[in-house]
N, C-alpha and C positions, 0 to 999 in steps of 0.2 A: 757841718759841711754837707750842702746836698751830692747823692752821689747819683749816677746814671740813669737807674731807673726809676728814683723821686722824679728827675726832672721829665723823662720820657712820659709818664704818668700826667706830671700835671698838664703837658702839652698836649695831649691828646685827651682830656676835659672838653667836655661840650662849650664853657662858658669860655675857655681862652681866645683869645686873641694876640696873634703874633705879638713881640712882646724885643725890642733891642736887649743887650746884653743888662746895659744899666738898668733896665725895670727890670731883667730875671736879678742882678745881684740887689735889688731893695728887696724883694718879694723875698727872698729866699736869705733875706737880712745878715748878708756876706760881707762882714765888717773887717777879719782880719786879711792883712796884706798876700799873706801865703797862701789863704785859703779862694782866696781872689784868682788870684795864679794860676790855680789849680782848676778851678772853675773853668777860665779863660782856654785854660790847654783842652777841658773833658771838651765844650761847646766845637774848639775847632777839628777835636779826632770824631766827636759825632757826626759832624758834616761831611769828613772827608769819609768816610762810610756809608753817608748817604743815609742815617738814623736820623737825621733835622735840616730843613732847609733854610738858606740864606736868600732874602727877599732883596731887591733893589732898594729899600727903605733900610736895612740893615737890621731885620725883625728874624726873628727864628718861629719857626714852625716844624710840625712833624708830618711826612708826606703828604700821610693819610690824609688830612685836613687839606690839604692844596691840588686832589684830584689825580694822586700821584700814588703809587704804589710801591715796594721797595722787595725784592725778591733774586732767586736764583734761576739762571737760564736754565731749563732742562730743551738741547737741541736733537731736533730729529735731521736721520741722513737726508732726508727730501729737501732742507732747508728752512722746514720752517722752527716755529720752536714755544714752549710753554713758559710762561712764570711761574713757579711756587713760591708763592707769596711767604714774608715773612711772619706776616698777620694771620693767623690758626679762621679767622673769621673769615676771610675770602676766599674762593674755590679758586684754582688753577685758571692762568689767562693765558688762551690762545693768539699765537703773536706771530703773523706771516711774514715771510722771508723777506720783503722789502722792508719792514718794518722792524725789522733785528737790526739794523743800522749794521755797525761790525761786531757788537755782541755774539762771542763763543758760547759754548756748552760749559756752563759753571761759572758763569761770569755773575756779578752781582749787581746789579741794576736797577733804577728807576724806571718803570714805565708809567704811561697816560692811558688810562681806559678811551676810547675811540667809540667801541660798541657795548650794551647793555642788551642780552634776551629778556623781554619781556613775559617769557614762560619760563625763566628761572635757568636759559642754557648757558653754557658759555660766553665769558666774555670773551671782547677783545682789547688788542692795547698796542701799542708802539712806544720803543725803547726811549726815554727822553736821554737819559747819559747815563752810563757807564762807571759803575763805583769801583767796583775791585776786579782787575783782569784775573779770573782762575788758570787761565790759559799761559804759561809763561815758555813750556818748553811743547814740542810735537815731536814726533818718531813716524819717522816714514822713508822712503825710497827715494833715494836722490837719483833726479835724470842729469845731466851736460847739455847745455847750448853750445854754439860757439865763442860769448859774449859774458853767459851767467848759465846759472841752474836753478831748476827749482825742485822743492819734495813734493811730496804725491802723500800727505797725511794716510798714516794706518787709521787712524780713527775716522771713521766714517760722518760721526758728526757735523767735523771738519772739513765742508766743503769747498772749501777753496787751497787752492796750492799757497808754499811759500817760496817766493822770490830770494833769491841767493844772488847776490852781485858778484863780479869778478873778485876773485882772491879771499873769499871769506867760504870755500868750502871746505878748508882745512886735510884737501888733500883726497876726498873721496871722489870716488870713481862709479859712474852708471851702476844702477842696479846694488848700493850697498845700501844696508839701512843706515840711519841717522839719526841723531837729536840733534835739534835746531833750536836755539835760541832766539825766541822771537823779540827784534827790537824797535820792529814799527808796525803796528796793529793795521789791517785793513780799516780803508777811511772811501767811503762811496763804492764805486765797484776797483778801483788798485787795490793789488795785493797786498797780502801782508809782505813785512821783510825781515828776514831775519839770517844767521850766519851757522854753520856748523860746529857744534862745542862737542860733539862724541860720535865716532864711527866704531857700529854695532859689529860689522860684518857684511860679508853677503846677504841678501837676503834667503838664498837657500843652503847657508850653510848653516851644522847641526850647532843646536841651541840658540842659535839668533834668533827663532820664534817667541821663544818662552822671554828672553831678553828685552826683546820691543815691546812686550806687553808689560812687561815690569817698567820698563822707563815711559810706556805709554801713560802707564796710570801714576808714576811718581813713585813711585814705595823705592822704600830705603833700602837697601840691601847693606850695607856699613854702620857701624855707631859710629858715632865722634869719637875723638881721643879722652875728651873730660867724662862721655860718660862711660868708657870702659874703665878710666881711671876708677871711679865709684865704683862701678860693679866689684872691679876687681881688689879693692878695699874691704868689700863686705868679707865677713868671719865664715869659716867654715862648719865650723859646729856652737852651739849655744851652750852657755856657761848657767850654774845653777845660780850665780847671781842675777844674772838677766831675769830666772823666771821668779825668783820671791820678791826681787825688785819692783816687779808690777805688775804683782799679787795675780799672777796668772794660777786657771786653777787645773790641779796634776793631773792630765787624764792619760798618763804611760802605761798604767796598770791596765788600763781597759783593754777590751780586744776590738780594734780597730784592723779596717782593710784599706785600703786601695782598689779599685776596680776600673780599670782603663785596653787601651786599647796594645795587642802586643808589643808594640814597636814605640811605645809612648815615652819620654823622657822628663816633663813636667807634668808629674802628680802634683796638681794643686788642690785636690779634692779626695777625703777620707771619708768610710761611714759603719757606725755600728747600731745594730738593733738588737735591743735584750727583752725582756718578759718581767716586768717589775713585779715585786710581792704580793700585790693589789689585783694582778693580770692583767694591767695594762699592758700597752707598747710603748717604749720607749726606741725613738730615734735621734738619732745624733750624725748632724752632718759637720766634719771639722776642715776647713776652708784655709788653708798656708797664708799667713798674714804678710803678705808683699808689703803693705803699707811701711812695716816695720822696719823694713830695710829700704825701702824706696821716700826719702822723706818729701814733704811737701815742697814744691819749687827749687829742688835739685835736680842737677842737668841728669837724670836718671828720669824724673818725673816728667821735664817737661819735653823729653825725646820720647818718649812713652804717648805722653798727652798726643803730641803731630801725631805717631802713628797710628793711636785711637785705638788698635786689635792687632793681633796676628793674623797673617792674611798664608791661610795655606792652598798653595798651587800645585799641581798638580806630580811636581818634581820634586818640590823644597816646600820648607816653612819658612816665612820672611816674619820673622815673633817680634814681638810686639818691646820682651826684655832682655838683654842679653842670658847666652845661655850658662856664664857664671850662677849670675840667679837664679832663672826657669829652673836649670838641671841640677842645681847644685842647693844651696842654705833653704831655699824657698820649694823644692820639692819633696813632696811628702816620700821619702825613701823609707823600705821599713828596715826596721830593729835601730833608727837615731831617732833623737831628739830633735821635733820638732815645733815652731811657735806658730798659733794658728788662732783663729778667729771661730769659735763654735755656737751650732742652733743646736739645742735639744726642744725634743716636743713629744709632749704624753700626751698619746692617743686613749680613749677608751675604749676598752676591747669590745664593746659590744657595740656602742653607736661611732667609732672610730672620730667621734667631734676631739678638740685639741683641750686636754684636760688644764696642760698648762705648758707654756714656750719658757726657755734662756737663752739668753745671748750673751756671753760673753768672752774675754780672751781665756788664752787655753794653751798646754802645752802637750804632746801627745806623741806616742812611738809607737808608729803601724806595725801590727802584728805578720803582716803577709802582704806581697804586691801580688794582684789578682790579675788576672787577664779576661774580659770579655768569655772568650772562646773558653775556656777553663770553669768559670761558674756558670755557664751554659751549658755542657758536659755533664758537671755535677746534677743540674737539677733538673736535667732532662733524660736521663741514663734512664735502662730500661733490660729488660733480661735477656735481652740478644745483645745490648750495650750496656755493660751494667759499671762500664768506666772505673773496673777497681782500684786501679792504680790514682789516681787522681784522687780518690776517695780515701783511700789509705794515705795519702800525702797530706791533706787537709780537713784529715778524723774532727779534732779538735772545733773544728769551725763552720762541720755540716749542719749542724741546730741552726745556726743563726744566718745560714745561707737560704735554709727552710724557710725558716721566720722572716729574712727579708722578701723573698718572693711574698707570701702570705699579706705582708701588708704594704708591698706595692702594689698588688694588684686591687686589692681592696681600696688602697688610695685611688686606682685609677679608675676603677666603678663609679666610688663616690664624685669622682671630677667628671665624668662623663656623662653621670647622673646629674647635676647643678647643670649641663649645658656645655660642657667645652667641645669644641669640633675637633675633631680626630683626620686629618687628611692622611690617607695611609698610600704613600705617594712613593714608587721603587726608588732609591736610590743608586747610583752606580758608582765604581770606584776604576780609575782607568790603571792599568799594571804601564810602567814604563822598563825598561832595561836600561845596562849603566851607561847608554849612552842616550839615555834620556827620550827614546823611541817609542812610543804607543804599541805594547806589544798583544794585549791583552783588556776587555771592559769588562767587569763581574760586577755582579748585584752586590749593593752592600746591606748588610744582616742587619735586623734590628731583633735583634732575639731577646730572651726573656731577661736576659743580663743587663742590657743595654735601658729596657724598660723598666728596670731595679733601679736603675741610678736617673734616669729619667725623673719618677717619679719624686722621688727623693729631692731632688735640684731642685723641682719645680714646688714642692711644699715648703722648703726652704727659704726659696728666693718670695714666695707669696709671706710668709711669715715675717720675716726679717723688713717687707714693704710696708705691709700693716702696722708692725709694732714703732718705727721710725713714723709713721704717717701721725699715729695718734699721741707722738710727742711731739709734733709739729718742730720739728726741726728741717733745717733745709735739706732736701736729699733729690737722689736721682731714681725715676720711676722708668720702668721698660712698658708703654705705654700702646693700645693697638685699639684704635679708635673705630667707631663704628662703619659700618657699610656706609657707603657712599648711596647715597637715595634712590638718584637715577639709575645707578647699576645693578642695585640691590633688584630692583624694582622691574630691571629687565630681564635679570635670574629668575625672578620668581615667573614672569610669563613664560620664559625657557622653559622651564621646569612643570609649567601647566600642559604645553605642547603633547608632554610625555604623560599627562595624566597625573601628577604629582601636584600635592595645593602645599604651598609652604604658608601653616598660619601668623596673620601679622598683616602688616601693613606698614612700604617703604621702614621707613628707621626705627619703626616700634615692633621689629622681628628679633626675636630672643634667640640668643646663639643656639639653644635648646629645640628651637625649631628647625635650624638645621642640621645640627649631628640626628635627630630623628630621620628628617629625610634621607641622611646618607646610611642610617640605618634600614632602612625603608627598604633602598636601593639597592645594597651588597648583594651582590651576587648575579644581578640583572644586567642585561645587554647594556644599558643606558650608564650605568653604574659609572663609568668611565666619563661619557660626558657630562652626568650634571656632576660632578666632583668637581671636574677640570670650571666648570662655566661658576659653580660658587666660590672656586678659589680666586677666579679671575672677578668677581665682585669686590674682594675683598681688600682693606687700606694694608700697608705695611707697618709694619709695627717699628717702634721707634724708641729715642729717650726723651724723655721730659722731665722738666721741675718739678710738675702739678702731673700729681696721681689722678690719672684719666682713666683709667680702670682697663681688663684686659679685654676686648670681647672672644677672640679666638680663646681662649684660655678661661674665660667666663669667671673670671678673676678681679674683682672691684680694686685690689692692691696688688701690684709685681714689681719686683725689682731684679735686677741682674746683682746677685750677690755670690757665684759659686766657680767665678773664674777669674780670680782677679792679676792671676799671669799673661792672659790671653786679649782681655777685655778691662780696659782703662775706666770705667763709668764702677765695675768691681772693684778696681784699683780705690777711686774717689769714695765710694761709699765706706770702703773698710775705714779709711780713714776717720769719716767723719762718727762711724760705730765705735771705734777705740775711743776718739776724743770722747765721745757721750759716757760710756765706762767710765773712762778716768776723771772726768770730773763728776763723776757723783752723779749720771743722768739728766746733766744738763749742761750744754754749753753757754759761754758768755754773749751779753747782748752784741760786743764787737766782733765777736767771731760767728754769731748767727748772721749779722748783715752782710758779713762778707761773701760766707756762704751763698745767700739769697742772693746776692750779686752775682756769685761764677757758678753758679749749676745750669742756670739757663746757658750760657756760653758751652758749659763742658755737654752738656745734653744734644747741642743742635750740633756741637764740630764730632762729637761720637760719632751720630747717627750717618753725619758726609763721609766722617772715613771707614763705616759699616758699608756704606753703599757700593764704595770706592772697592771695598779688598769683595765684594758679594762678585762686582763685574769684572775685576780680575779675576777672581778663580775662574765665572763663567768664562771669561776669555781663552782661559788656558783650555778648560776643558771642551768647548767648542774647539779648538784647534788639533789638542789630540785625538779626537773624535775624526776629524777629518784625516789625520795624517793613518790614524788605524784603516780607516775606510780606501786607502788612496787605493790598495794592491785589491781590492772588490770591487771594482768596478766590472758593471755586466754581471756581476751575481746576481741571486734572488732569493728575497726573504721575507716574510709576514711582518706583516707591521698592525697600527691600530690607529686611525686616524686621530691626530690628536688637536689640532685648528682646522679650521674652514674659512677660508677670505678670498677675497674679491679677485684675487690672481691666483689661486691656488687652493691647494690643504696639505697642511702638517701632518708626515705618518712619522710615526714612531715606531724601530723595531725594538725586539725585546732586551736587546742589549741598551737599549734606552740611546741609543743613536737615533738622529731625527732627521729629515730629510723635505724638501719642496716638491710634490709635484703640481708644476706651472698647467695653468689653462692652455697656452698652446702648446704642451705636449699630451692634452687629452682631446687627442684626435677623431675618437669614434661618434663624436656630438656637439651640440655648440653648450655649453654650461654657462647656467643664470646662475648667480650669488641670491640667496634670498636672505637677507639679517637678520630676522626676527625671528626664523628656525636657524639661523646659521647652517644650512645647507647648499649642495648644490644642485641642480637641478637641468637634465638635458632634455634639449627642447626637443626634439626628435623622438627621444625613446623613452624621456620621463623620468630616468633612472636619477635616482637617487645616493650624493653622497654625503654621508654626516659623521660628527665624531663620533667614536665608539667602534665605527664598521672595520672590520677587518680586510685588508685587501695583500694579495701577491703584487710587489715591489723589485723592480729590478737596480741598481743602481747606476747611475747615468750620468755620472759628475762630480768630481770632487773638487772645487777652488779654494787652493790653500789660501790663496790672499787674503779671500775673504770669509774665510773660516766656515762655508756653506753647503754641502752637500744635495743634489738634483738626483730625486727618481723621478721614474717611469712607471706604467702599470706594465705589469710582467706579461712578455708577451707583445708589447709594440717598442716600435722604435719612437728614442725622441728626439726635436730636433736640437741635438749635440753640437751644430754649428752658432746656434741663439744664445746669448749671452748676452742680459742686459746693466750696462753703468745705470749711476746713481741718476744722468738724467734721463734714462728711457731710452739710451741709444742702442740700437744693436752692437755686441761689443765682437770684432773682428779679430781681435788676438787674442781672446779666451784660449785658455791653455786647451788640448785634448785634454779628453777622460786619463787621470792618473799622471799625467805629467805633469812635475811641475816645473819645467826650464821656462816654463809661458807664464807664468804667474804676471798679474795685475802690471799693462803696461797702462802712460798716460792716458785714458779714455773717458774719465768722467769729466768732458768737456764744458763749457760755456754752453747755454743755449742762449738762442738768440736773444738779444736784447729786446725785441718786439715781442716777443712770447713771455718772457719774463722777466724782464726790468734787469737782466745781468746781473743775477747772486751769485755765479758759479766764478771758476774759472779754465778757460780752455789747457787743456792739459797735453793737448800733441805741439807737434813740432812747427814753430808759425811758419806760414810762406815768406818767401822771400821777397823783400821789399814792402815788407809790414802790414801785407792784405791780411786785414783781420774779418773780412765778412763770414757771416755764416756759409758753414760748409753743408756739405750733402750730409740729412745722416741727423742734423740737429734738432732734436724733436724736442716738444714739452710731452715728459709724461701724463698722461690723462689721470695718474692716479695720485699724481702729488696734490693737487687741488684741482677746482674747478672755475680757475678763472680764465676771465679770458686777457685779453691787451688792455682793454680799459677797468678791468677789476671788476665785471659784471661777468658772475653766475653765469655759465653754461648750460643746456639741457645735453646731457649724455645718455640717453635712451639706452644704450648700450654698449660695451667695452670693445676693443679691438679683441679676435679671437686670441690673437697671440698676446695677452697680456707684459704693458711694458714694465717690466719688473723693476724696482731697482733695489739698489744693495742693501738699502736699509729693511725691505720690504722682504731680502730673501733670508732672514733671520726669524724664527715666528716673532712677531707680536705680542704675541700671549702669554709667551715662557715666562714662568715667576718661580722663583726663587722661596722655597713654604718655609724660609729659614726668618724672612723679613714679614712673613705674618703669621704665624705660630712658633712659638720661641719653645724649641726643645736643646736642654742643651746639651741631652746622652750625644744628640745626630750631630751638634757641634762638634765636641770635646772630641769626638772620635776624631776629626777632619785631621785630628792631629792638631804783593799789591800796588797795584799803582792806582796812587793819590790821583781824588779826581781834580778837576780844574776849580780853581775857588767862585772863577769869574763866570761859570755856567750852575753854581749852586744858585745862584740870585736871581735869573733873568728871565724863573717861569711865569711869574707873574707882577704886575707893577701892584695889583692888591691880591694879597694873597692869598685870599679865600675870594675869589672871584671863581665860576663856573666853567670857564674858557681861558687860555692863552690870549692874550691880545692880538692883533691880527701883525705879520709879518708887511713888511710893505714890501711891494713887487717892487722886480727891478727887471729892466728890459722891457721885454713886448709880455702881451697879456697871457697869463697864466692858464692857460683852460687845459682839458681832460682831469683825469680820475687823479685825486689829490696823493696816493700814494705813490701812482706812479710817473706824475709828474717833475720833469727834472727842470731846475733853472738854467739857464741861457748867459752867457756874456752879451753885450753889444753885436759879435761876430758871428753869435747864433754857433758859436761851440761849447760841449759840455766845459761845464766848468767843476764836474764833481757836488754838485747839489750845494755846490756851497755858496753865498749870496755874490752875488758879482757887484754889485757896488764894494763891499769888500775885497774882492777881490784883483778890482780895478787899481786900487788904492797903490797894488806893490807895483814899484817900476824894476824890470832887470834891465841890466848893460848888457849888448851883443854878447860878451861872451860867458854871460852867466845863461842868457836865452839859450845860446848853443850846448851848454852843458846840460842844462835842463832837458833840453828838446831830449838827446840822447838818452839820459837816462830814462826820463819815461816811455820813449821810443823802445828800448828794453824792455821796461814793464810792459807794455801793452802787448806785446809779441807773446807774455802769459794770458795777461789780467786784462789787459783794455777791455776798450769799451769803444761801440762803432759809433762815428763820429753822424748829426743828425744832420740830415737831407734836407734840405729846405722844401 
């Protein structure tokens, strides 16, 4: 029987040709009945996914081949938005806000390439349809009409409001937050519609922050009943039959530790280093075998699998297992028995090369739970701290506390020597109180403790990659692909600016050549911004099938093997390392194809809900940053400029709080952007500003709503009254400095239809008697694109002084996350569909590999202007929603289906319309 990816494979061959189902079942010589069946059901779940399309012939093909592309929205707050191609071979496609159809942020999609650069830039594309809505529920602020409500999405991506009809708001009242169940998708410029299924709260009552961000992003906060059932089945201690049963090998006797963070409750991870007879090193890292108690596709696994990681915020951990297991059979607790999954690896003590590795299962009882802060003590004590007490506590096991510094640090020469980049970037850890209040931001340590277990993780997890690689068996790699060309490419001019040559050339720069430079650089003015501008070159690191090698890590093999409480892809590998053990070092041919089949699946849905808990944490922590900052307003403090953009620069104070200040509150001069130094530059006085420089910051604004903090340079005023929405509008009800009773009212309004084709939706209160023309006040941002009414390129010679900011724009740009492209996991572990339509799979092309769409026949009068943003006409010369009006012509209503109709869109347009065209 062919399964998934035989057929995806043969479809995407140069020589095919679309092919009805009866020629795939001869080719693929599918004789029996069930098998038939089976076939029949995979062909119509690949369509309805959008993996193969259905031609008006009834032939199947694979996008790619039909000028079609198959991807994940990534939406910006401006409205426009990117493809990330499913395809590893095609770079990101640029796709403008008319051309997003009703396409959200994570939505999975077909689009049509439109533009090709000819110098290798960006494409572009428009959405053809819509495969899997990611979009189901939204958290936001519900207003009252008199008639309906609508919400005001927290998420910014999320430009447009949702429409609430009478009696489906379940009782909420102005200003509470909400989830809303979205049950009719935006179609042309109407709303979406949907009902309210959860009221949060107020919006400024304590803990409804951290709340909406939780139901913004999905995360589970509850198991199910069946899978606590499971959990709570599992044994509490291990029997000595379990371990001769499966021939696990004794490692109790040894002296093993724990090393974790104080407050930590799931030790998943143990490690002991001795000095063999020969004077090698031997180390041994022993990893709590979750697999063991979490078996394969029980509801323990596959609640595990949705939530991909434990995503820890900044109040709570929302883990990934329950805490029966984490805290309990499955952590490494000392002086019990425990079952676990072990690496040993002998080092040679003089050229530290790996003399020889094992892998296999293991039973083990820690000798001591260490703490961070405690073996940092010890091995930094000194004769004014000579820490005896701590010492005399853990006499027994200062040798090998020794011996572990001794050959972490020497692992970590030797990795920095091969080329690995070191971004040594402050961390912060925010204190809350028990009522969950921002009381406190302190740097978080990475000391030399932290860097023992570090290194250890990390020659582990490269070990345990390689040796599964070179038995080719199916597995899961932690994967961090090379610079991107063009960016690489414009770091290294950056970098010249300064006098710095990074040798190389675009993608054949050796990671080696930039840990040199940044060694180059320590200690220098610049130190700060070319760090920041090589990390901002750089791809995020991910999971894959196919061992793509590490570059940050300068690593040809890596896998995630040393957290498998925490991280689900750990979870999957132990797996498939026990099954390899127990049979003898090799699994069966049926159980390798299956494998081969779900690693790819479990690799790409990891990586989404990595991404997912990476921008919640960000979200929380942007927000307690702001709620710490509210009562400082009007203070002053150093900062370190940390972006530079076209409406502003990012200062950073030491407490790692980050802050805007906007162009028009730098009043002393007109300030040009120049790109290529990333500086600013005042036309009057010359002065210069760039990352790295240090400047006195006063602070000028805290908006909770949007989780964004406004200075000033210390010493002027700024204007406090300016406050710009997502579209560029001055926003009039911006809270004051430190108040939040003003928080984010309806203001990211509609802009006009002739400015922007109507992607938004107007968010204040409609006039009476349903004038929905544009109001005073409705502007296009200059900085969301540069088109104009007919989609022709603008010259903007230069910006308005008071740059129109909007929301998406008042977050940096640049902030990245050094956890998604250098994979440490001491800095971890501390932290603590709707089916598409059958009948629009068919109808891109009458031949399938044909160059073009067949042309649409007009309907009405003659179609002229700029094709995106041209809308169709009925007979009456009124919009009809872009949708074809010969079709539409077709439905007849009775009086009083028209009167009901009328009203109800009379409703919606009083959010959502759309002004009716002038003749």
């Amino acid at each position: 029987m062919v399964n998934e990816g035989q057929l995806l494979e043969f479809m995407k061959e140069i020589a095919y040709k679309p092919m009805t189902y009866q020629e795939l079942e001869q080719h693929f010589q599918i004789s029996e009945a069930s098998d038939f069946k089976a076939f029949l059901k995979m062909l119509v779940a690949l369509e309805d996914e959008g993996k193969i399309l259905r031609t008006r012939s009834e032939r199947y093909g694979v996008p790619e081949r039909m000028n079609l592309l198959r991807g994940r929205i990534q939406a910006h707050a401006k409205g426009f938005g990117f493809l990330i191609p499913d395809d590893k071979e095609h770079g990101d496609v640029y796709i403008h806000a008319n051309d997003l159809k009703s396409a959200m942020n994570g939505d999975i999609v077909l689009i049509r390439i439109t533009s090709k650069s000819e110098n290798g830039g960006r494409m572009e594309g428009e959405v053809e349809r819509i495969v899997i809505r990611a979009v189901t529920q939204v958290v936001g602020v519900i207003e009252h009409h008199e008639a309906f409500a609508f919400v005001m999405p927290d998420d910014q991506r999320i430009n447009r409001d949702i429409f609430i009809p009478k009696g489906k708001a379940k009782g909420a009242v102005s200003g509470q937050k909400v989830v809303v169940q979205i049950n009719v998708y935006p179609e042309g410029r109407s709303a979406a519609e949907g009902e309210v299924i959860e009221i949060l709260g107020h919006k400024n009552d304590p803990g409804v922050d951290i709340l909406s961000i939780i139901r913004k992003h999905q995360l589970p906060e509850q198991f199910p009943e069946e899978v606590m059932a499971e959990a709570e089945a599992a044994p509490d201690v291990i029997t000595e039959e379990e371990i001769t049963s499966q021939n696990r090998r004794d490692l109790r006797n040894e002296v093993i530790v724990t090393i974790d963070g104080a407050d930590a409750k799931d030790l998943d991870d143990a490690v002991h280093v001795k000095r063999l007879e020969n004077g090698n090193l031997l180390l041994g890292v022993h990893i709590a075998d979750v697999g063991y108690y979490v078996k394969e596709r029980s509801a323990l696994d596959q609640e595990a699998f949705l939530r991909g990681c434990s995503v820890y915020l900044v109040d709570r951990v929302i883990p990934m297992l329950p805490h029966r297991l984490s805290n309990g059979i499955c952590s490494l607790n000392p002086q019990v028995d425990r079952l676990t999954l072990s690496c040993e690896i002998e080092f040679d003590a003089e050229t530290l090369k790996q003399v020889r590795h094992d892998i296999f299962t293991s039973v083990i009882r820690t000798t001591e739970r260490m703490t961070y802060t405690d073996v940092r003590d010890i091995l930094t004590a000194t004769e004014e701290e000579p820490q005896t007490e701590l010492k005399e506590r853990y006499a027994p096991l200062l040798d090998m506390f020794e011996l572990m510094e001794h050959l972490a640090m020497r692992l970590r020469k030797s990795r920095m020597k091969r080329g690995a980049i070191d971004f040594d970037f402050q961390e912060s850890k925010i204190i809350v109180d028990e009522n969950g209040k921002a009381v406190d931001i302190v740097k978080r340590e990475r000391s030399v403790a932290e860097q023992i277990i570090e290194e250890f993780m990390l020659v582990a997890n490269e070990t345990v990659a390689e040796h599964f690689y070179w038995m080719k068996v199916p597995f899961l790699y932690r994967i961090h692909e090379d610079p991107d060309q063009e960016k690489l490419q414009t770091f290294m001019t950056f970098a010249a600016n300064f006098g710095h040559v990074v040798k190389g050339k675009g993608n054949s720069v050796h990671p080696r050549a930039l840990q040199t430079l940044l060694d180059k650089i320590q200690g220098t003015k610049e130190a700060t911004v070319i760090s920041t501008m090589m990390l901002r070159s750089m791809k995020q690191a991910k999971y894959d099938a196919e061992s793509l090698g590490h570059f940050g890590l300068a690593a040809e093999y890596y896998s995630h093997f040393t957290s498998p409480i925490r991280r689900y892809p750990d979870l999957a590998i132990h797996r498939i390392i026990r099954e390899v053990i127990e049979g003898g070092g090799t699994l069966s041919a049926k159980r390798q194809e299956a494998l081969a089949i779900r690693m790819p699946d479990v690799a790409q849905h990891s990586s989404q809900r990595e991404r997912i808990a990476v921008e919640a944490e960000r979200d929380t922590d942007r927000l307690k940053k702001c709620e710490y900052m509210l009562d400082k307003v009007g203070e002053t403090f150093t900062g370190i400029i940390g972006s530079v953009t076209s409406f502003g620069m990012f200062v950073e104070l030491e407490n790692s709080v980050e802050g805007l200040i906007r162009l028009g509150d730098m009043t002393d001069d007109y300030y040009n952007f120049h790109q290529d130094h990333m500086i600013l530059v005042g036309e009057r006085t010359s002065k210069i500003y760039r990352i790295g420089d240090e400047v006195e910051i006063t602070v000028n604004r805290v908006n909770m709503s949007d989780h964004t903090i406004d200075f000033v340079f210390a010493g002027t005023k700024g204007n406090s009254d300016r406050y710009f929405g997502r579209a560029g509008r001055k926003r009039q009800d911006a809270a004051p400095a430190g108040d939040r009773s003003g928080d984010r009212k309806p203001a990211r309004g509609r802009k006009p239809a002739s400015a922007t084709g109507g992607n938004s939706t107007d968010r204040r209160k409609p006039r009476e008697g349903g004038d929905n023309r544009p109001r005073q006040g409705d502007k296009r941002s200059v900085g969301s694109d540069a088109r104009g009414i007919k989609g022709k390129k603008k010259d903007f010679k230069r910006g308005p002084r008071t740059s129109a900011v909007t929301e998406g724009q008042a977050t940096n740009p640049w902030t990245e996350d050094t956890r998604l492209v250098l994979d440490f996991d001491a800095v971890d572990k501390e932290k603590g569909t709707t089916p598409s339509d059958r009948e629009e799979s068919g109808t891109y092309f009458s031949n399938p590999f044909a160059g073009k769409p067949p042309k649409k026949k007009k309907s009405g009068s003659s179609q002229g202007g700029n094709k995106k943003l041209r809308k169709k006409t009925s007979s009456s010369g009124v919009f009809n929603g872009g949708k074809d009006s010969s079709k539409s012509s077709s439905i007849v209503l009775d009086p009083a289906q028209k009167k009901a109709k009328k009203k109800k869109d009379k409703a919606k347009k009083a959010m959502g319309g759309f002004v009716r065209k002038k003749k």
